[in-house]
N, C-alpha and C positions, 0 to 999 in steps of 0.2 A: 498927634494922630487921632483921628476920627474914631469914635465907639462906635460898635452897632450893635442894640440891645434890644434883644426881643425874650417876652416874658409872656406868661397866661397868666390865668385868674379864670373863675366861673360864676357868671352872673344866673342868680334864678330863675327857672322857668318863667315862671310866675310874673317875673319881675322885667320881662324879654321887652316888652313894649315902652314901657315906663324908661327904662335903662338907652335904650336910642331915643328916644324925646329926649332926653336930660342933655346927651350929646349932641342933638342938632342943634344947641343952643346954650352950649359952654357962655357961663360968665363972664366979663369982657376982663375984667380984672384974675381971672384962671388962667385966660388966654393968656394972657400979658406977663403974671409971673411963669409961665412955664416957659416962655421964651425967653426972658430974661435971665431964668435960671442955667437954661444952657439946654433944654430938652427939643432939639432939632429935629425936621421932619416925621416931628410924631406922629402918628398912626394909630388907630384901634381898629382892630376886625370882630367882627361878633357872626358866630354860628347862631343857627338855631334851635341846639340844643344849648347854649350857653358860653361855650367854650371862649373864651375874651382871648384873643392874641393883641400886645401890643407892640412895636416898634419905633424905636428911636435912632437919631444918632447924634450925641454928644463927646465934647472932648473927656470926660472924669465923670460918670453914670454915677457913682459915691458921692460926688461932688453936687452933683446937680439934684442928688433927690435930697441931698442934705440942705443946700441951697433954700428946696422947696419945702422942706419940714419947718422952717423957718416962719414962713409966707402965712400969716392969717388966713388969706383967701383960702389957702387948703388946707388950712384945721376946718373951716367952715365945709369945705365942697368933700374932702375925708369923711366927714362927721355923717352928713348925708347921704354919702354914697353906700358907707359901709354895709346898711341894710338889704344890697341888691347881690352881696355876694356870699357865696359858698367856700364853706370850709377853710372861712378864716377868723372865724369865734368873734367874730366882732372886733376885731384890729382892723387899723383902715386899711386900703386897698394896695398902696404905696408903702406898706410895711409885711404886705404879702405875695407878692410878686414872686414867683416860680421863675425865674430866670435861666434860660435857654443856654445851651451852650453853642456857637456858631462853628460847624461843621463843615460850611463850605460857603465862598465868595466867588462867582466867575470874574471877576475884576481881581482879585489878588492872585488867582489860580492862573488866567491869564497872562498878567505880568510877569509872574513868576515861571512861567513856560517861556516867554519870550524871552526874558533875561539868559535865558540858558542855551537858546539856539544861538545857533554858530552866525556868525555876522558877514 
């Protein structure tokens, strides 16, 4: 079964410009192990006060950042990034991850209504 994981983080003000530059132009070898590692239709949303929402979905979210703890590429692209966020003392950014709890799906909510009407 499919995870669906979505987390914040808070990028600095400061740091708003710089932080989508670096994203329009993800490493090609970043690219590559995070799909290898199992991190599906990822996503990042960025506000303009900061606020980073991210969204994935993988089979084992444990599995797949452990996967990616692994990967050079992101001890290096961690190492880098750390500086652009808040209120994680300087641990990288994929060991800070606020992670959501998911409240509601219309796809499962759905199914699970229809399961139950009379046939």
């Amino acid at each position: 079964m499919t995870q669906r994981v979505c987390f914040t983080l808070r990028v600095r003000r400061d740091r708003l410009g710089e932080y989508r530059e670096r994203h329009a132009a993800v490493w090609p070898d970043m690219l590559r192990a995070l799909a290898e590692t199992g991190w599906g239709n990822y996503s990042l949303f960025l506000s303009d006060d900061g606020l980073l929402v991210g969204y994935l979905e993988t089979e084992d979210f444990e599995a797949a950042n452990a996967a990616m703890a692994e990967r050079d590429v992101n001890t290096r692209w961690q190492t880098e990034m750390a500086p652009f966020f808040e209120g994680t003392d300087g641990a990288p950014a994929d060991q800070s991850f606020n992670v959501l709890t998911e409240v509601f799906h219309l796809e499962d909510q759905l199914a699970a209504a229809e399961a139950k009407e009379p046939k």
